[in-house]
mmJSON file of the N, C-alpha and C atoms, coordinates in Angstrom:
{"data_MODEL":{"atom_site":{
"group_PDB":["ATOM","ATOM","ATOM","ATOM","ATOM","ATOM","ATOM","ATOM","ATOM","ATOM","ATOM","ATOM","ATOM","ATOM","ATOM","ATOM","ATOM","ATOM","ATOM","ATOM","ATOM","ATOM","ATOM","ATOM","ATOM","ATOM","ATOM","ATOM","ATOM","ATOM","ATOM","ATOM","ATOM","ATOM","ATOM","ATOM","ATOM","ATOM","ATOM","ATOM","ATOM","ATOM","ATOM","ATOM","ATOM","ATOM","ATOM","ATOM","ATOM","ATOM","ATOM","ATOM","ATOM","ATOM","ATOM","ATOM","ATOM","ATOM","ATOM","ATOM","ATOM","ATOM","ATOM","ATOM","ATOM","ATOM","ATOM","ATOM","ATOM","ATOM","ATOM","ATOM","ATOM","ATOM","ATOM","ATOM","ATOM","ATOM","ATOM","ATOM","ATOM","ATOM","ATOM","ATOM","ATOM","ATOM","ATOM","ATOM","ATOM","ATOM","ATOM","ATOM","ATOM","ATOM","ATOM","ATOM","ATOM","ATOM","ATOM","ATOM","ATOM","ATOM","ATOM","ATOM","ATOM","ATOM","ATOM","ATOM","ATOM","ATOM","ATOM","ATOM","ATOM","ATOM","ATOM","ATOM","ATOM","ATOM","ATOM","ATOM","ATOM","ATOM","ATOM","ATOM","ATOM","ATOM","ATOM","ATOM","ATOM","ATOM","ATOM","ATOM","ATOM","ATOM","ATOM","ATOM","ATOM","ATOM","ATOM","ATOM","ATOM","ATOM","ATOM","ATOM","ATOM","ATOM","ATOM","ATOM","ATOM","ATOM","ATOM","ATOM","ATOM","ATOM","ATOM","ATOM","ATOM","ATOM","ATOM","ATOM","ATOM","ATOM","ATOM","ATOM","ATOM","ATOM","ATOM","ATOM","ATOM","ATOM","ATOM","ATOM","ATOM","ATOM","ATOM","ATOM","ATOM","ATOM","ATOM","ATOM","ATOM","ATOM","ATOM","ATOM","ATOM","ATOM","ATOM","ATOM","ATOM","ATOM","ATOM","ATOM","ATOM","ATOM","ATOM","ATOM","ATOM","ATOM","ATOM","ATOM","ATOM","ATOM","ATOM","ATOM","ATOM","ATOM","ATOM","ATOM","ATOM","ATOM","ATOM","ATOM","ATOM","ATOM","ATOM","ATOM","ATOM","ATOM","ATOM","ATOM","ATOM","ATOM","ATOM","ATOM","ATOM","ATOM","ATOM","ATOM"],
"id":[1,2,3,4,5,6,7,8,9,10,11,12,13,14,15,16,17,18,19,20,21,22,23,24,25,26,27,28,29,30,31,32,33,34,35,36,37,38,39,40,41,42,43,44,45,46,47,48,49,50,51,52,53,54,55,56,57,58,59,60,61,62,63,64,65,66,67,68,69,70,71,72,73,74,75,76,77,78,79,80,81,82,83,84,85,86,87,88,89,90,91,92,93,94,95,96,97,98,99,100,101,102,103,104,105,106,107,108,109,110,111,112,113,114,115,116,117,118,119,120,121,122,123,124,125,126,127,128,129,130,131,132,133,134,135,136,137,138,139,140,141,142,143,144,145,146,147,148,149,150,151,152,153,154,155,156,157,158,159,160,161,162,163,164,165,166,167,168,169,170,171,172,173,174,175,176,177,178,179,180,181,182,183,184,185,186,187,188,189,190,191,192,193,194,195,196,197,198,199,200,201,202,203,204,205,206,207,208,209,210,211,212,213,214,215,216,217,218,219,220,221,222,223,224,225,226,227,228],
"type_symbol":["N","C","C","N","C","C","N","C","C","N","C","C","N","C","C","N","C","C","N","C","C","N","C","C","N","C","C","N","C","C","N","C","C","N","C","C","N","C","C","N","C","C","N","C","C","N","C","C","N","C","C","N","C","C","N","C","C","N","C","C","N","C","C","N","C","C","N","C","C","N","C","C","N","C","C","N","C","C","N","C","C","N","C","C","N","C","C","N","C","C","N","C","C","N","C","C","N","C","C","N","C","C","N","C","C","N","C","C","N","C","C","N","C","C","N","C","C","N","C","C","N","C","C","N","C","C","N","C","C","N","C","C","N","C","C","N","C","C","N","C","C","N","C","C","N","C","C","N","C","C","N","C","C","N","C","C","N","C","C","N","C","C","N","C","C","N","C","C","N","C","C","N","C","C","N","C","C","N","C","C","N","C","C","N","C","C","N","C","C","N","C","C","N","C","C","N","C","C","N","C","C","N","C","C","N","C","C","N","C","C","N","C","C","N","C","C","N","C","C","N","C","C","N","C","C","N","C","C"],
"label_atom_id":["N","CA","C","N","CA","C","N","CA","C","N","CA","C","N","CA","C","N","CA","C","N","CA","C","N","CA","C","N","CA","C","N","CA","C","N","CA","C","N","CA","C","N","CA","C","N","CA","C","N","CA","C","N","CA","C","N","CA","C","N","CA","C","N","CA","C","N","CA","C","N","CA","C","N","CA","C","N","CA","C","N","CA","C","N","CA","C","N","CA","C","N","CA","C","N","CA","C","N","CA","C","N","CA","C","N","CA","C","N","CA","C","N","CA","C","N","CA","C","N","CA","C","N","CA","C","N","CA","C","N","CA","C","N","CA","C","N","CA","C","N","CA","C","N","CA","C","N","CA","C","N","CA","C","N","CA","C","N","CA","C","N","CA","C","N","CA","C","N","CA","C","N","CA","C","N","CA","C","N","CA","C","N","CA","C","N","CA","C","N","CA","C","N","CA","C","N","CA","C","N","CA","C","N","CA","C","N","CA","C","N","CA","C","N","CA","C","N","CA","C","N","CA","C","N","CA","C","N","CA","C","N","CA","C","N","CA","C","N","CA","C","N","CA","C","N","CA","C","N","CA","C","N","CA","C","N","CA","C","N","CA","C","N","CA","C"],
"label_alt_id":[null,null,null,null,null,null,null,null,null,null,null,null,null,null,null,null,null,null,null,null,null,null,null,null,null,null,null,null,null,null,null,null,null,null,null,null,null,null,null,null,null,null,null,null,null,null,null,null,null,null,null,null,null,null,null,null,null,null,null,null,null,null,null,null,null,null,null,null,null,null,null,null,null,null,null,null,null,null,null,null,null,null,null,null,null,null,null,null,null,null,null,null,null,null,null,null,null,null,null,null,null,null,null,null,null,null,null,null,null,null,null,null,null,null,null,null,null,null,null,null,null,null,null,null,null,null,null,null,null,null,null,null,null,null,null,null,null,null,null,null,null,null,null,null,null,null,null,null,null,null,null,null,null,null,null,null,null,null,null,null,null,null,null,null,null,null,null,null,null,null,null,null,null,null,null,null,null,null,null,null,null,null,null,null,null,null,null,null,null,null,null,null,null,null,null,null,null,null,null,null,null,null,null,null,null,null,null,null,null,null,null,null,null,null,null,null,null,null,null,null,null,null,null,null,null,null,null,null],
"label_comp_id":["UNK","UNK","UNK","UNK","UNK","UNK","UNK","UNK","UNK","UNK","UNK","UNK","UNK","UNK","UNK","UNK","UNK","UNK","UNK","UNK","UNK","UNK","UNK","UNK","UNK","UNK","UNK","UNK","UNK","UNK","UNK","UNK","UNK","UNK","UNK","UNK","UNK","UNK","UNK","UNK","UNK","UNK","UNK","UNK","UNK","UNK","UNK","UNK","UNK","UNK","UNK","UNK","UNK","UNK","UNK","UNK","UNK","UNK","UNK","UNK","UNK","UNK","UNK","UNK","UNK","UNK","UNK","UNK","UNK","UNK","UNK","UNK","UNK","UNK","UNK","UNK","UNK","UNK","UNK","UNK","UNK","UNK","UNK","UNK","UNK","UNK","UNK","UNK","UNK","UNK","UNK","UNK","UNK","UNK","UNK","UNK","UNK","UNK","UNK","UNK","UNK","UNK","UNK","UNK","UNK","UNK","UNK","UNK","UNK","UNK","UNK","UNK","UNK","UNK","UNK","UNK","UNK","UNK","UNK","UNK","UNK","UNK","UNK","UNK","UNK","UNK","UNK","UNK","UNK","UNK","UNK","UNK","UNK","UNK","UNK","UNK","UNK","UNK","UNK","UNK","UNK","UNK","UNK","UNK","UNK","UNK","UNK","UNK","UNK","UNK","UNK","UNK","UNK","UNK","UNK","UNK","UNK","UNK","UNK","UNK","UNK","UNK","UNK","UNK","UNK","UNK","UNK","UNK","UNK","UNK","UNK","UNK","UNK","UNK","UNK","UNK","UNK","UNK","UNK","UNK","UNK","UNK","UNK","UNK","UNK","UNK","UNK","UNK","UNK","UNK","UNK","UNK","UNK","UNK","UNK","UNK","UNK","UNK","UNK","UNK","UNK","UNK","UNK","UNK","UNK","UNK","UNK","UNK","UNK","UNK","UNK","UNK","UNK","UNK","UNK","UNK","UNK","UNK","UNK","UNK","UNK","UNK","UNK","UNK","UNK","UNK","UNK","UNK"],
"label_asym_id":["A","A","A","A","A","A","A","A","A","A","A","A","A","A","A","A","A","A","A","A","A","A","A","A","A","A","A","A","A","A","A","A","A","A","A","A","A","A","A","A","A","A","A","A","A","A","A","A","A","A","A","A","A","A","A","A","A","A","A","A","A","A","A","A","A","A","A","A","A","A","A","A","A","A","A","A","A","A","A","A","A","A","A","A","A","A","A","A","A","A","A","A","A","A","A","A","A","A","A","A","A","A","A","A","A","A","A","A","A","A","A","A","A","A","A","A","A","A","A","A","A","A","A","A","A","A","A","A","A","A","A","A","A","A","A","A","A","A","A","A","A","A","A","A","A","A","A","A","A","A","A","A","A","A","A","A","A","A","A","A","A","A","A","A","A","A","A","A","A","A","A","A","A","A","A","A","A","A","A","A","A","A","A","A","A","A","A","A","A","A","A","A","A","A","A","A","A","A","A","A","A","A","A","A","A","A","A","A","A","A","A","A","A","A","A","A","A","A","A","A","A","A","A","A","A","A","A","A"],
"label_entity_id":["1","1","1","1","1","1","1","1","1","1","1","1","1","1","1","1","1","1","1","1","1","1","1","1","1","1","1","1","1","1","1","1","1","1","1","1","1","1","1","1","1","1","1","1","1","1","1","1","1","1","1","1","1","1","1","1","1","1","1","1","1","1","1","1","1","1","1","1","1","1","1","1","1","1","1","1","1","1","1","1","1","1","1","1","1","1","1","1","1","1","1","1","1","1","1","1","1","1","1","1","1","1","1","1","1","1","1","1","1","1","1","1","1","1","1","1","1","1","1","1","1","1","1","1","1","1","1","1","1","1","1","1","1","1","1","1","1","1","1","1","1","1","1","1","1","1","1","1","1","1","1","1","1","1","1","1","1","1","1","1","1","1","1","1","1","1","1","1","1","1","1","1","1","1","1","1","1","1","1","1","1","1","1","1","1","1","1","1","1","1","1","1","1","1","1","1","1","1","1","1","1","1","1","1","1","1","1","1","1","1","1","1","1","1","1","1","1","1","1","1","1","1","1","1","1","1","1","1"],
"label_seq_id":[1,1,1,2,2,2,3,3,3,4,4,4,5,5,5,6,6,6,7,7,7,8,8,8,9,9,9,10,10,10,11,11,11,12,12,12,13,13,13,14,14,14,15,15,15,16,16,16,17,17,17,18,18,18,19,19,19,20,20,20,21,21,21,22,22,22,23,23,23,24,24,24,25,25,25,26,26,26,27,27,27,28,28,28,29,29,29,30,30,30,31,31,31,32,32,32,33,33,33,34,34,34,35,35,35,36,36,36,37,37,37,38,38,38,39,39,39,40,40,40,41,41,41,42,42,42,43,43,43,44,44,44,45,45,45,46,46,46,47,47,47,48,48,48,49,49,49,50,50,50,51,51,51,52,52,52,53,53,53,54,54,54,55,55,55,56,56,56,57,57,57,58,58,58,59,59,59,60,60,60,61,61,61,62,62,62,63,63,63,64,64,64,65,65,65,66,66,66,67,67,67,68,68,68,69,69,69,70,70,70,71,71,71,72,72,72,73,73,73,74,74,74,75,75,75,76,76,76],
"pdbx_PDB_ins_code":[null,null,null,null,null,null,null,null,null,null,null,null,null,null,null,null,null,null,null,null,null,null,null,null,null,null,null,null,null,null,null,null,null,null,null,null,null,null,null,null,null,null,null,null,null,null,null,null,null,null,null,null,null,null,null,null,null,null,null,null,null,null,null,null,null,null,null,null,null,null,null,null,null,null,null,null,null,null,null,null,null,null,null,null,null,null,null,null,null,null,null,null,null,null,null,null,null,null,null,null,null,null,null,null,null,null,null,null,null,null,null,null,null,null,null,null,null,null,null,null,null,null,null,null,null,null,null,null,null,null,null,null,null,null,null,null,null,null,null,null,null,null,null,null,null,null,null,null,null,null,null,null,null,null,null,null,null,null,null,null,null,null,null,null,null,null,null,null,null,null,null,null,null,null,null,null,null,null,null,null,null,null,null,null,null,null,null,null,null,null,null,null,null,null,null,null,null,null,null,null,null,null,null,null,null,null,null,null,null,null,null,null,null,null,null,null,null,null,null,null,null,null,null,null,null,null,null,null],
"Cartn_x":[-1.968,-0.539,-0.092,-0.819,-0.223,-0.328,-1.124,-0.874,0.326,0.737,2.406,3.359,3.23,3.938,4.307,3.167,3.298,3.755,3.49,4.376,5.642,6.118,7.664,8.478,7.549,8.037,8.293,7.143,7.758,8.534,8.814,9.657,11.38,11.543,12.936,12.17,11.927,11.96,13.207,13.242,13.644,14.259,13.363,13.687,12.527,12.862,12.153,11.503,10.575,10.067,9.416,8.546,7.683,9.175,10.216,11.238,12.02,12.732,13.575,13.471,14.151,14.068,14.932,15.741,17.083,16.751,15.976,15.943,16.306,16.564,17.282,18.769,19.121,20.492,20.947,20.602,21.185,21.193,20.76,20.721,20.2,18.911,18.095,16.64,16.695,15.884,16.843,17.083,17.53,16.671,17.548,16.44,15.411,15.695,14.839,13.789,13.829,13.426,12.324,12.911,11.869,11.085,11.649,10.411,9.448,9.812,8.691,7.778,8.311,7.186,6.446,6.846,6.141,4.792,5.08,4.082,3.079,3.724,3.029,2.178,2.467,1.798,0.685,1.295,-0.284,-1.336,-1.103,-1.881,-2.725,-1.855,-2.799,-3.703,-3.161,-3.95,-4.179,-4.376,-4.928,-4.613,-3.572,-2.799,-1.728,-1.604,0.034,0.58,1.955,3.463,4.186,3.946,4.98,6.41,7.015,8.704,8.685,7.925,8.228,8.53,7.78,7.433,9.029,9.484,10.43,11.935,11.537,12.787,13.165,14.549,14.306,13.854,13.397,12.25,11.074,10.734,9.061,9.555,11.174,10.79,11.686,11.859,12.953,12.528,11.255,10.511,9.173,8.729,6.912,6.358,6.578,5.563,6.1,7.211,6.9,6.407,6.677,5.481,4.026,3.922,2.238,2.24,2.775,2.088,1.858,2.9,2.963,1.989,1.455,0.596,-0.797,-1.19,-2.451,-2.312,-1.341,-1.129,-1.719,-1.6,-1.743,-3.198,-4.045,-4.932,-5.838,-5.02,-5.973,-6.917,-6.082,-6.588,-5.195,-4.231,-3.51,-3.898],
"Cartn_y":[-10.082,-10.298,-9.906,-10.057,-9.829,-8.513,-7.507,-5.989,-5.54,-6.378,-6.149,-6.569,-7.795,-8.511,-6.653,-6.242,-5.383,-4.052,-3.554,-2.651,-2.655,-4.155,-4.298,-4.548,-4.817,-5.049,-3.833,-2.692,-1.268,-0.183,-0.809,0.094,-0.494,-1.871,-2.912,-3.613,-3.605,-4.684,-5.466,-6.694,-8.008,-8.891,-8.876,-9.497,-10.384,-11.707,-12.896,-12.244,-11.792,-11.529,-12.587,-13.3,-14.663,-15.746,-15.479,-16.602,-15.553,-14.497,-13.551,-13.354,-13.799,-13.27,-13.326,-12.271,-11.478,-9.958,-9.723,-7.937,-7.253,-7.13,-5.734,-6.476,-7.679,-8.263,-8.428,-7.526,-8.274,-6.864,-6.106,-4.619,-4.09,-5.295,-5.483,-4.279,-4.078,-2.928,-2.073,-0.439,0.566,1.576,2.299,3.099,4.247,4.472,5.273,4.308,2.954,1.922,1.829,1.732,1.471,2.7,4.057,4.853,5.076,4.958,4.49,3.55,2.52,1.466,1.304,1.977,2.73,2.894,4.316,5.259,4.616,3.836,2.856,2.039,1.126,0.491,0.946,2.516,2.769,3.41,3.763,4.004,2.941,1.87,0.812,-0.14,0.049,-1.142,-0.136,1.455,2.562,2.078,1.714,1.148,2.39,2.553,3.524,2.825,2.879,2.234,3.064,2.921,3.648,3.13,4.44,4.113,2.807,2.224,1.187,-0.332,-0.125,-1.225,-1.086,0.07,-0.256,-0.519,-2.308,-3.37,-4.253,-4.39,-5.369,-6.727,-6.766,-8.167,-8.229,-6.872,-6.695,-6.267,-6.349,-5.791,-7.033,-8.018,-8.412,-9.787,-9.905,-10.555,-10.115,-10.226,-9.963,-10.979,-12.008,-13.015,-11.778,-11.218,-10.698,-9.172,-8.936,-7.483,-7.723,-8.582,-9.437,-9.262,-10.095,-10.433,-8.512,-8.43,-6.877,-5.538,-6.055,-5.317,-5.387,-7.071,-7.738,-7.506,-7.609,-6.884,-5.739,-4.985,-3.691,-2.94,-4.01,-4.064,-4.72,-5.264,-6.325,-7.428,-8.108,-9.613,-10.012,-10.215,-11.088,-11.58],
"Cartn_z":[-13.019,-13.191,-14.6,-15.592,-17.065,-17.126,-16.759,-16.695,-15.935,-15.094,-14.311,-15.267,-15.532,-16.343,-17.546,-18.394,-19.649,-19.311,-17.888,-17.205,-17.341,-16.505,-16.473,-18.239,-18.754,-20.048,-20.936,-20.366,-21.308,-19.892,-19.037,-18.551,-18.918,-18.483,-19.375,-20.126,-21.491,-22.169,-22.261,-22.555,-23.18,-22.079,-20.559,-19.74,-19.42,-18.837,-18.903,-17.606,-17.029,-15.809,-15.084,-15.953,-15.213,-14.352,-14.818,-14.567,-13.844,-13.963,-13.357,-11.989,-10.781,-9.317,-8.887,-9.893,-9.132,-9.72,-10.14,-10.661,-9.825,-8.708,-7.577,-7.713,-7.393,-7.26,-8.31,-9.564,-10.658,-11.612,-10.71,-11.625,-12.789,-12.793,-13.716,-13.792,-12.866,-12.617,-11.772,-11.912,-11.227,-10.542,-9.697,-8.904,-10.188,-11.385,-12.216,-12.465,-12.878,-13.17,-12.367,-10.821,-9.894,-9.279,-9.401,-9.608,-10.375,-11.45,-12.607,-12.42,-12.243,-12.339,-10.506,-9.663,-8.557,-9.061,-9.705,-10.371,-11.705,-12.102,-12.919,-12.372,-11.299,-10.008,-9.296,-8.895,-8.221,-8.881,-10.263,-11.077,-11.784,-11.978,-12.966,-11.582,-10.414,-9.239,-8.419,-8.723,-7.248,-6.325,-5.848,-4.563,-4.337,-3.137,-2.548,-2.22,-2.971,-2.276,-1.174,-0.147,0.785,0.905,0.99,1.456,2.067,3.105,3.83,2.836,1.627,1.265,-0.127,-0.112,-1.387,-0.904,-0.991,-0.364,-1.312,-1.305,-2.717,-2.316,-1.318,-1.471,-2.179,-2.158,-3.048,-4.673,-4.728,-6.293,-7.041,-6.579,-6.847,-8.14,-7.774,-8.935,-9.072,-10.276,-10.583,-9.853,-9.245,-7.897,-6.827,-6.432,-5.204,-5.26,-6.633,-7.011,-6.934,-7.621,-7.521,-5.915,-5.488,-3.788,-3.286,-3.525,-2.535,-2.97,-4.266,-4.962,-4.194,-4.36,-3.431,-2.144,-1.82,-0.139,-0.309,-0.91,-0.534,-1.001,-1.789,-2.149,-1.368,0.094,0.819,0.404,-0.559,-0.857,-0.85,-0.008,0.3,1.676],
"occupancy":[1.0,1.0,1.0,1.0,1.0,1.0,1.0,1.0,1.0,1.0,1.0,1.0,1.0,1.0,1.0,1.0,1.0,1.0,1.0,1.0,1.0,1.0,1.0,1.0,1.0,1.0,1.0,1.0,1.0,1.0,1.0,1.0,1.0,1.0,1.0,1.0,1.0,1.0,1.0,1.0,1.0,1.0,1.0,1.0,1.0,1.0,1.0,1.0,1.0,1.0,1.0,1.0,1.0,1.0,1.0,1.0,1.0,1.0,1.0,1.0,1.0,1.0,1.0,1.0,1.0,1.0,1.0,1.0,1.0,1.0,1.0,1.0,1.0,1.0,1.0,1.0,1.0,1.0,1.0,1.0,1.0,1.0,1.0,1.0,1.0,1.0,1.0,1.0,1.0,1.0,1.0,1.0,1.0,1.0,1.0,1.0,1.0,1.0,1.0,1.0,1.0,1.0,1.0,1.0,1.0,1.0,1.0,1.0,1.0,1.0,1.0,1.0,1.0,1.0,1.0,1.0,1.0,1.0,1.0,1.0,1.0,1.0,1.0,1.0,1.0,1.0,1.0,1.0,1.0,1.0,1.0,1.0,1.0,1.0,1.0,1.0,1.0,1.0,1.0,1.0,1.0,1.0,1.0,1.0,1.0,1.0,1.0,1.0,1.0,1.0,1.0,1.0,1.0,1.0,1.0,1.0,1.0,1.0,1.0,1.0,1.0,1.0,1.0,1.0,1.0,1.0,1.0,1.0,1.0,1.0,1.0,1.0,1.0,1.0,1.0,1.0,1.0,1.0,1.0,1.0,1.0,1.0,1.0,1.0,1.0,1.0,1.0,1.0,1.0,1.0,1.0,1.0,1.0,1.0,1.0,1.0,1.0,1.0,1.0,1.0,1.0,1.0,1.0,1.0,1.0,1.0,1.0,1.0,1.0,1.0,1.0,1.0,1.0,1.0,1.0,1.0,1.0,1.0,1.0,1.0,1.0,1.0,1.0,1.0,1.0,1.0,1.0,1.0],
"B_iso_or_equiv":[0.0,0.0,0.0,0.0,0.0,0.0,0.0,0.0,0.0,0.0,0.0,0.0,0.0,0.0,0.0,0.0,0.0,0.0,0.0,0.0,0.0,0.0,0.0,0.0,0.0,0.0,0.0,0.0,0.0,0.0,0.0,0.0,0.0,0.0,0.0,0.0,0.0,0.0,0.0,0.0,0.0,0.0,0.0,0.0,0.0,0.0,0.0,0.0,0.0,0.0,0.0,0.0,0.0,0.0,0.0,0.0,0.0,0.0,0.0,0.0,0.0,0.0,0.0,0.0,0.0,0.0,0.0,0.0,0.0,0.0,0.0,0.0,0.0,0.0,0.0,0.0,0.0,0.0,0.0,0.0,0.0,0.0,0.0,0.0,0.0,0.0,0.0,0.0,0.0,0.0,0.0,0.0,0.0,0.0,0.0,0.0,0.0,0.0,0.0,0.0,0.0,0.0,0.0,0.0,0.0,0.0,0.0,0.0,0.0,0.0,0.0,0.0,0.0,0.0,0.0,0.0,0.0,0.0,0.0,0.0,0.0,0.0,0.0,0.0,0.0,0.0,0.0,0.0,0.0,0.0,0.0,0.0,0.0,0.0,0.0,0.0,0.0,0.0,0.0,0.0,0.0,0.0,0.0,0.0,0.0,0.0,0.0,0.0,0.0,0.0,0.0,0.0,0.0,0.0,0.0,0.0,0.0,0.0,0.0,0.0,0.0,0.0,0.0,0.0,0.0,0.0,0.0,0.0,0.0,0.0,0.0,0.0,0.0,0.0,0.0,0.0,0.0,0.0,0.0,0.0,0.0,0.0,0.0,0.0,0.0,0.0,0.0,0.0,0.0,0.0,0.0,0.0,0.0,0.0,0.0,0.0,0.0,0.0,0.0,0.0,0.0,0.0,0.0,0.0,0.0,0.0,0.0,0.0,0.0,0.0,0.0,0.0,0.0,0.0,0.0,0.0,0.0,0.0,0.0,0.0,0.0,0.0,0.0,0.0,0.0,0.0,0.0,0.0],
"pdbx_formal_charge":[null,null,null,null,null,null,null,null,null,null,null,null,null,null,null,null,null,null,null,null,null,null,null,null,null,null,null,null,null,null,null,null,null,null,null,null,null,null,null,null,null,null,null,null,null,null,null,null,null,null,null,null,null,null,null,null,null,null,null,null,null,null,null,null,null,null,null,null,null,null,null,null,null,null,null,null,null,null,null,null,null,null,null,null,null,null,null,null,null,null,null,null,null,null,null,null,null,null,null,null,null,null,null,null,null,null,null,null,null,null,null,null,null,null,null,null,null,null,null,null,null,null,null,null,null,null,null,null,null,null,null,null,null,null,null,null,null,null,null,null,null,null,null,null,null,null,null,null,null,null,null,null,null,null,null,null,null,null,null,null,null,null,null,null,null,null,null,null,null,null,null,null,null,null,null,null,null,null,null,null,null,null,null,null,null,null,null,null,null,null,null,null,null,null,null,null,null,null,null,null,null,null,null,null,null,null,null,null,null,null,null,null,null,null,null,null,null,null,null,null,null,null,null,null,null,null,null,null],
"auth_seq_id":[1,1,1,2,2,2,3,3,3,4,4,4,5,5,5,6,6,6,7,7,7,8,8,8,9,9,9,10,10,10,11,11,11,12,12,12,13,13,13,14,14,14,15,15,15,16,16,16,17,17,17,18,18,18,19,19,19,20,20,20,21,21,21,22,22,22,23,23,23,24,24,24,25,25,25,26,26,26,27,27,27,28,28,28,29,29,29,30,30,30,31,31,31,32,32,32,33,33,33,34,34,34,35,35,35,36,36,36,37,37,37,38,38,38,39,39,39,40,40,40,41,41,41,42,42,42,43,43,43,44,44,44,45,45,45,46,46,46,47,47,47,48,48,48,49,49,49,50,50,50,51,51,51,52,52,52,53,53,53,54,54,54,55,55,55,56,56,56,57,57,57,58,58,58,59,59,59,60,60,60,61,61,61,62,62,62,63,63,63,64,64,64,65,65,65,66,66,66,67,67,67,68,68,68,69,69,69,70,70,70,71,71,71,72,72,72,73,73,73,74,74,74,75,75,75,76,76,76],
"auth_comp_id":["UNK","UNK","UNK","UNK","UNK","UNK","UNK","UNK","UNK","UNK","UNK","UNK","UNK","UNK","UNK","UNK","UNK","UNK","UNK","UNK","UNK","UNK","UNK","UNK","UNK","UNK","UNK","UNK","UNK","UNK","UNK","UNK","UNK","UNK","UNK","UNK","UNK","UNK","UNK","UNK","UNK","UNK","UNK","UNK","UNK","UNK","UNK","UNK","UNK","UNK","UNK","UNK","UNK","UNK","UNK","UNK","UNK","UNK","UNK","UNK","UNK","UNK","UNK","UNK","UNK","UNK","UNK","UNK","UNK","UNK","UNK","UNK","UNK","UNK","UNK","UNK","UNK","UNK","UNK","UNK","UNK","UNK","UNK","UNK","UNK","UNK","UNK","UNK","UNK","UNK","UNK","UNK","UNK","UNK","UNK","UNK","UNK","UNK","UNK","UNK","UNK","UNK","UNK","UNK","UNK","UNK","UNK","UNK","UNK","UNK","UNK","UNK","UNK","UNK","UNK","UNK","UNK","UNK","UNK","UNK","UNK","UNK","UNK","UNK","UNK","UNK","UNK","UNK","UNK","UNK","UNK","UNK","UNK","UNK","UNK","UNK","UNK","UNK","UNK","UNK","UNK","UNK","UNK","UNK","UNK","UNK","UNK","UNK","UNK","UNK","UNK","UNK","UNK","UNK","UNK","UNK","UNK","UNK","UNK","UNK","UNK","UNK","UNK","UNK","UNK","UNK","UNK","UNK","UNK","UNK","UNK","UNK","UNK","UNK","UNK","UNK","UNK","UNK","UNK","UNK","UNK","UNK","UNK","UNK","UNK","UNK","UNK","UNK","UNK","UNK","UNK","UNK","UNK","UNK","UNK","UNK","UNK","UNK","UNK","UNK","UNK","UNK","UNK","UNK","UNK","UNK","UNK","UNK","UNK","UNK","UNK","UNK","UNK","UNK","UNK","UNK","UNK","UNK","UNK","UNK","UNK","UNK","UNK","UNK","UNK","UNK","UNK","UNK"],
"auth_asym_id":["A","A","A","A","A","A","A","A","A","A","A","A","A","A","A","A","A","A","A","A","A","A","A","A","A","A","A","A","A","A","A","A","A","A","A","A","A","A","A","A","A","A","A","A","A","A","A","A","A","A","A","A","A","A","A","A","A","A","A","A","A","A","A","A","A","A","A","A","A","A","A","A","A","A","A","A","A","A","A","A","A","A","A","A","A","A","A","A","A","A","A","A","A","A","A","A","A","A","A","A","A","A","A","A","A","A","A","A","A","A","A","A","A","A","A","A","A","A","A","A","A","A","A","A","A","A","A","A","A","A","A","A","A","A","A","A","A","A","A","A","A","A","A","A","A","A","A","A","A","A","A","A","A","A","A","A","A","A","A","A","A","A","A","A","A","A","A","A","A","A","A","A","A","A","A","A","A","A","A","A","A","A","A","A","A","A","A","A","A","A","A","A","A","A","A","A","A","A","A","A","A","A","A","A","A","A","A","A","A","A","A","A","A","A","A","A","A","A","A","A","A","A","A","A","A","A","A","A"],
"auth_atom_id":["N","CA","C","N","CA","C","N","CA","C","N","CA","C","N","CA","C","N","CA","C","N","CA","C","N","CA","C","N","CA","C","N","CA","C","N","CA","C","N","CA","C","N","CA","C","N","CA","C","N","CA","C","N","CA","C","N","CA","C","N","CA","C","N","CA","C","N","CA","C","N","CA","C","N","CA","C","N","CA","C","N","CA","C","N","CA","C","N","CA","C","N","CA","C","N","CA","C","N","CA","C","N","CA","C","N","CA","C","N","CA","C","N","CA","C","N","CA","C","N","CA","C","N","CA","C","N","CA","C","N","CA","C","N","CA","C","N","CA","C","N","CA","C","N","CA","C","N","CA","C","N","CA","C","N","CA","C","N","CA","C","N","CA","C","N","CA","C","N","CA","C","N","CA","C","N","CA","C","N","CA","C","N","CA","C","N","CA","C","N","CA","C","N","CA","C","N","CA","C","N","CA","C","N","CA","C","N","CA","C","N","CA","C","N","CA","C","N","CA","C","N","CA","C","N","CA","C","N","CA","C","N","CA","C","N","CA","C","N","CA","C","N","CA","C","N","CA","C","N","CA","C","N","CA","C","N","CA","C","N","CA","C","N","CA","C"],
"pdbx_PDB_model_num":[1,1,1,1,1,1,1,1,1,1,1,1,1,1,1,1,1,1,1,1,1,1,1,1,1,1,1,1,1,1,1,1,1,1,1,1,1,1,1,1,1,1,1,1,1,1,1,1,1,1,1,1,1,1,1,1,1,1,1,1,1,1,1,1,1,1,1,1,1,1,1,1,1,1,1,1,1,1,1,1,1,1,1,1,1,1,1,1,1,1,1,1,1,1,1,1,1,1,1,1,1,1,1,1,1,1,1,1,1,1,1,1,1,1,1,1,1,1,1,1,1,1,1,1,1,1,1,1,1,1,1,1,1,1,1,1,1,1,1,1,1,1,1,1,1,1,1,1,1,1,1,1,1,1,1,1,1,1,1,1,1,1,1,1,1,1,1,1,1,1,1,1,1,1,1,1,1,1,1,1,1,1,1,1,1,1,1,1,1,1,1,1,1,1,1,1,1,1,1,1,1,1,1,1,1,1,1,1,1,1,1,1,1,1,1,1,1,1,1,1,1,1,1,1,1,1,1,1]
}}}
């Protein structure tokens, strides 16, 4: 989680992420935002994000990035 956590922090810095779960509803992250940190994602956890999975339910906090990360890593 703290390597997500330092992701989201150099793609927006100076947002509370551990506490934040409105980042899609709050325009806290944008679609450049969230291609980036896509590509950031499956590079630092060798996981593929498919189209299916980019909902703002999975981006909308670092617990539901975490989960969807381990999902996809099959330890959820």
């Amino acid at each position: 989680m703290n390597e997500l956590l330092e992701i989201l922090e150099e793609i927006q810095p100076g947002v509370d992420y551990e506490n934040c779960t409105t980042l899609i509803d709050d325009h806290i992250l944008d679609s450049f935002s969230i291609l980036s940190l896509v590509s950031e994602i499956e590079d630092a956890f060798d996981i593929e994000v498919l189209p299916a999975e980019l909902i703002p339910e999975n981006f909308n906090s670092a617990e539901s990035l975490w989960n969807m990360i381990l999902r996809l890593r099959g330890e959820a």
